[in-house]
C-alpha positions in Angstrom: 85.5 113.4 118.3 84.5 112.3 114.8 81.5 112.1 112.6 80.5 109.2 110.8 81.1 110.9 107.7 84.8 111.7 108.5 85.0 107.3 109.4 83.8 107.1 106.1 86.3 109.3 104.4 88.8 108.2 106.1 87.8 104.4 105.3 87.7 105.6 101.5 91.9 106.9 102.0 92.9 104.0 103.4 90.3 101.7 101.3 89.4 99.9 103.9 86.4 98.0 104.7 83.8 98.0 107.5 85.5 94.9 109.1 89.4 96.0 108.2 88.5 99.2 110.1 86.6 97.1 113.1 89.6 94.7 113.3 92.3 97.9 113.8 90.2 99.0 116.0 89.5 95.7 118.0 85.8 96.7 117.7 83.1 94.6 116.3 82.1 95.3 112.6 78.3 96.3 113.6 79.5 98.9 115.3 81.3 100.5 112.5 77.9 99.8 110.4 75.4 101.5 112.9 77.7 104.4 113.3 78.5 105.0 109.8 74.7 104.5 108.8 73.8 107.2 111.5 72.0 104.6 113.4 73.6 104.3 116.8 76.1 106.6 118.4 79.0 104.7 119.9 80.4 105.1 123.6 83.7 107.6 123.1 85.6 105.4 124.3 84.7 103.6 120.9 84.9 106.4 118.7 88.5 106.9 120.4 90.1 103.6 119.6 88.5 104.3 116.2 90.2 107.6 115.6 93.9 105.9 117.2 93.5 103.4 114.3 93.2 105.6 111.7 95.8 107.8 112.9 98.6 104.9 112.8 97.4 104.1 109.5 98.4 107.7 108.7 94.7 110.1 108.7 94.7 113.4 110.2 91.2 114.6 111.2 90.9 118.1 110.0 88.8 120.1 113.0 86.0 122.2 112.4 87.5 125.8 111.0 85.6 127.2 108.8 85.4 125.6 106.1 84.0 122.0 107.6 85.6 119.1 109.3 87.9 116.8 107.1 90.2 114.4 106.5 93.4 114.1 105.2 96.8 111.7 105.4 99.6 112.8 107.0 102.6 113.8 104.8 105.2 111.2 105.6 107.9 114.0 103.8 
């Protein structure tokens, strides 16, 4: 899945907002607060339709590899 500090790097690429993110992921935007703030851990189901929406904005979660999980955009060459 993802951590809540890849959603917020992610966010930061696309500069989006809490509530852009929450509405492209047809999640409500307190659910992208507790997660991000570390307070609540979402169903993965919800952290799955968070992920889609970033990747058809264009972000490629980087895995674990060595050198720490990521983020990145996609090259559209």
């Amino acid at each position: 899945m993802i951590s809540a500090a890849q959603c917020r790097a992610a966010r930061g690429l696309l500069n989006w907002t809490q509530a852009e993110l929450a509405s492209a992921a047809s999640v409500g935007v307190v659910t992208v607060r507790q997660f991000e703030g570390g307070s609540a851990e979402p169903r993965p189901a919800t952290l799955t339709v968070i992920r889609q929406a970033f990747e058809t904005a264009g972000v490629q979660f980087i895995p674990e590899n060595g050198g720490g999980a990521g983020v990145r955009m996609r090259d559209r060459g």
